[in-house]
C-alpha positions in Angstrom: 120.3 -17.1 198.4 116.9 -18.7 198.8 115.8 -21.0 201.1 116.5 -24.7 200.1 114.2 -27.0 201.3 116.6 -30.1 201.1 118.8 -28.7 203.6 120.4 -31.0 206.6 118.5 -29.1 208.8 115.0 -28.6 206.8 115.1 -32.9 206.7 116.1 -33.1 210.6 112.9 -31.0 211.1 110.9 -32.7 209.0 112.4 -36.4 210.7 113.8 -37.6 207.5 116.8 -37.6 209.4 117.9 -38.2 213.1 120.0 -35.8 215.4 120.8 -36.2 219.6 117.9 -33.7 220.4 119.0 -31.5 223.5 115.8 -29.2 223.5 112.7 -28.7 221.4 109.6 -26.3 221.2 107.4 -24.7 218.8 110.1 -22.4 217.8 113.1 -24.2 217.9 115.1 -27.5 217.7 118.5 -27.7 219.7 121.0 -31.0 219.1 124.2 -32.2 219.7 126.6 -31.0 216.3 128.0 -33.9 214.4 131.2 -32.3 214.4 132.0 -30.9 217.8 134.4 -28.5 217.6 134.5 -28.3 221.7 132.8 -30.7 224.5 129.6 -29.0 224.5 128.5 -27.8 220.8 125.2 -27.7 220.3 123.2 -26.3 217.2 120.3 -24.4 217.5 118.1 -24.1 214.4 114.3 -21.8 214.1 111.5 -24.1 212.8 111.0 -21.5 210.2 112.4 -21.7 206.5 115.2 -19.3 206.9 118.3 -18.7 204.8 120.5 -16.6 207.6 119.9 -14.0 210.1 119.3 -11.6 208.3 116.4 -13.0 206.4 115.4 -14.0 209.9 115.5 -10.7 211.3 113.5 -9.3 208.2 111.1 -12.3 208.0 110.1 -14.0 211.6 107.4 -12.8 213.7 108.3 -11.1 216.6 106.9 -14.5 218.7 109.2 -16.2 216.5 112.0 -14.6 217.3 111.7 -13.9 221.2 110.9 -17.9 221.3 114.4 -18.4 219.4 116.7 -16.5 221.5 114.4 -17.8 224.6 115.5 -21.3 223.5 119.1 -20.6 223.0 119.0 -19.4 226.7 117.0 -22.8 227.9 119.5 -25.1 225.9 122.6 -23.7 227.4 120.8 -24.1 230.6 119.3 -27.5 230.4 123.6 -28.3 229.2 124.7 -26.4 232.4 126.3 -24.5 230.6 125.3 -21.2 232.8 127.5 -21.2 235.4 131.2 -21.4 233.6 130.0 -19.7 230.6 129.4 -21.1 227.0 129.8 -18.9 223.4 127.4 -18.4 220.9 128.2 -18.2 217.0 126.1 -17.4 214.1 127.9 -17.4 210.5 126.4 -15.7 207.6 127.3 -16.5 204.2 130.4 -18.0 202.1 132.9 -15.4 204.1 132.0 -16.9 207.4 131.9 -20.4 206.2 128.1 -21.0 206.7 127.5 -24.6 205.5 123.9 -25.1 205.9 121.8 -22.5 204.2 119.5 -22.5 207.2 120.1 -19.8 209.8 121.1 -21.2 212.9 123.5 -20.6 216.2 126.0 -22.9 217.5 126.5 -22.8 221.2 130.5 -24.2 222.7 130.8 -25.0 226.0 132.3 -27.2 228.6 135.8 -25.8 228.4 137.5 -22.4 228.8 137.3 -21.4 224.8 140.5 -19.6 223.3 140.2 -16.5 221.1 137.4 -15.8 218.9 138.8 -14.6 216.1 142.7 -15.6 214.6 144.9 -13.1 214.0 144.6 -9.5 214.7 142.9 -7.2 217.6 140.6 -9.9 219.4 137.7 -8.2 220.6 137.0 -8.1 224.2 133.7 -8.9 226.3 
């Protein structure tokens, strides 16, 4: 899957369309999902054209990457999200029901979250 450059996120980047910014630097853009799917749910997208995290991984700059996960870690803490916990999630591809082909993390918080996973063994930690 290539990158697509008319993406949701590639045109909230650009400005072309507006989003309830949380936290921004040269790496990364965190806002408020339009969706929530719990009080706190905040997307966190790299400024960088990529498809998932695996092209991400392969792809990004070492700087680009340690600024990424530093900017997941500064918006849950600018949400306060630090001190009763929050989850990060990361889909990749169809099977994990990615709908934006740009890779980014979502970060719940704000209540105490139920399972990860339905059905079966849930992991643990």
């Amino acid at each position: 899957m290539g990158y697509d450059d008319n993406n949701i996120f590639a045109k909230i980047l650009r400005g072309e369309i507006p989003c309830k910014k949380v936290y921004e630097d040269e790496h990364a853009l965190a806002f408020h999902d339009i969706n929530p799917q719990a009080p706190t749910h905040v997307l966190v997208i790299p400024k960088g054209k990529y498809v998932s995290m695996v092209d991400f991984a392969a792809q990004a700059t070492p700087a680009e990457q340690a600024g990424f996960l530093r900017a997941v870690g500064k918006t849950a803490s600018a949400l306060g999200l630090d001190a009763g916990g929050y989850r990060i999630l990361a889909n990749h591809g169809a099977n994990a029901h990615q709908e934006v082909p740009h890779f980014h993390v979502h970060i719940f918080g704000g209540k105490r979250l139920g399972p990860m996973l339905s059905g079966g063994a849930q992991p643990r930690g």
